[in-house]
C-alpha positions in Angstrom: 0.0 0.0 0.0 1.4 3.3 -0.6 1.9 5.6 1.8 -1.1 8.0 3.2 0.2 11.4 2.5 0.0 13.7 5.7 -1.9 16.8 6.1 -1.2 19.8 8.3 -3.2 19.6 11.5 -4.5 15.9 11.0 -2.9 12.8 12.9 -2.6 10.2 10.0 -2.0 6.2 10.2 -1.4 3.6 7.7 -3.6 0.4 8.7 -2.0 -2.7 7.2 -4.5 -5.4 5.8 -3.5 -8.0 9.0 -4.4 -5.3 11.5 -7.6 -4.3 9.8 -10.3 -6.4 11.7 -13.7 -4.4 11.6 -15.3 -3.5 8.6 -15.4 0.8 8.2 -17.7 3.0 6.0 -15.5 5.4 4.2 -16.2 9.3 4.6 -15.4 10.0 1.1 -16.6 7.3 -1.2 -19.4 5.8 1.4 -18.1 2.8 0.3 -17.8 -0.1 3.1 -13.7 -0.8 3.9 -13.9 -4.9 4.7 -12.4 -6.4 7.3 -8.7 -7.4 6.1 -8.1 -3.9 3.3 -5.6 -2.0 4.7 -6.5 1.7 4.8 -6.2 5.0 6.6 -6.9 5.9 9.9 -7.1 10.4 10.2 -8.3 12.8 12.8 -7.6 16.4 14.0 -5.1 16.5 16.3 -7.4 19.4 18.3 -10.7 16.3 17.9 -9.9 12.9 18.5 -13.4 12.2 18.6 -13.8 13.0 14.8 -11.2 10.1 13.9 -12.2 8.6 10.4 -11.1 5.7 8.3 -10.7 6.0 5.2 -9.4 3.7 1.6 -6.1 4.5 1.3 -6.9 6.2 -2.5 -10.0 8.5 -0.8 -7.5 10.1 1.7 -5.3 10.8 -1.2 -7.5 12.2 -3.5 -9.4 14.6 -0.5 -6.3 15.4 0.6 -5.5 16.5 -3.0 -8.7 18.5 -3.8 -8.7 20.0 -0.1 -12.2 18.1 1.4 -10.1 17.1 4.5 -10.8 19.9 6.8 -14.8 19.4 6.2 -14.5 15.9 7.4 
C-alpha cells in the first residue's frame, strides 16, 4: 500500500491489511472498507473524537482536492 500522504493539522496512520479487523464506512466514497483492506486511519489533532477511516486512495484524492478539513 502506498503511503497515506500527511496533512497539516490531521494525525494520520497507515492500517496494514493483517491489523484491519472491523469492517469501516469510508467518509469520502461511502463505500464499506472490509475487514482485512488495509487503509487509513485520520483525525484532527485538536478532535480525537472525529477520527475517520478511510481507503487509502480516498485520503489521497481529499487530501488533494482540499475536502479534509470538512470531514
Amino acid at each position: 500500500m502506498t503511503l497515506a500522504p500527511d496533512h497539516p493539522g490531521f494525525e494520520v496512520r497507515v492500517v496494514p491489511a493483517y491489523r484491519a479487523t472491523k469492517r469501516y464506512v469510508c467518509p469520502e466514497c461511502v463505500g464499506d472498507i472490509l475487514e482485512r483492506t488495509g487503509h487509513v486511519v485520520a483525525w484532527p489533532l485538536a478532535e480525537p473524537d472525529r477520527r475517520r477511516h478511510w481507503h487509502a486512495y480516498c485520503w489521497r484524492m481529499a487530501v488533494r482536492r482540499g475536502r479534509v478539513d470538512g470531514v
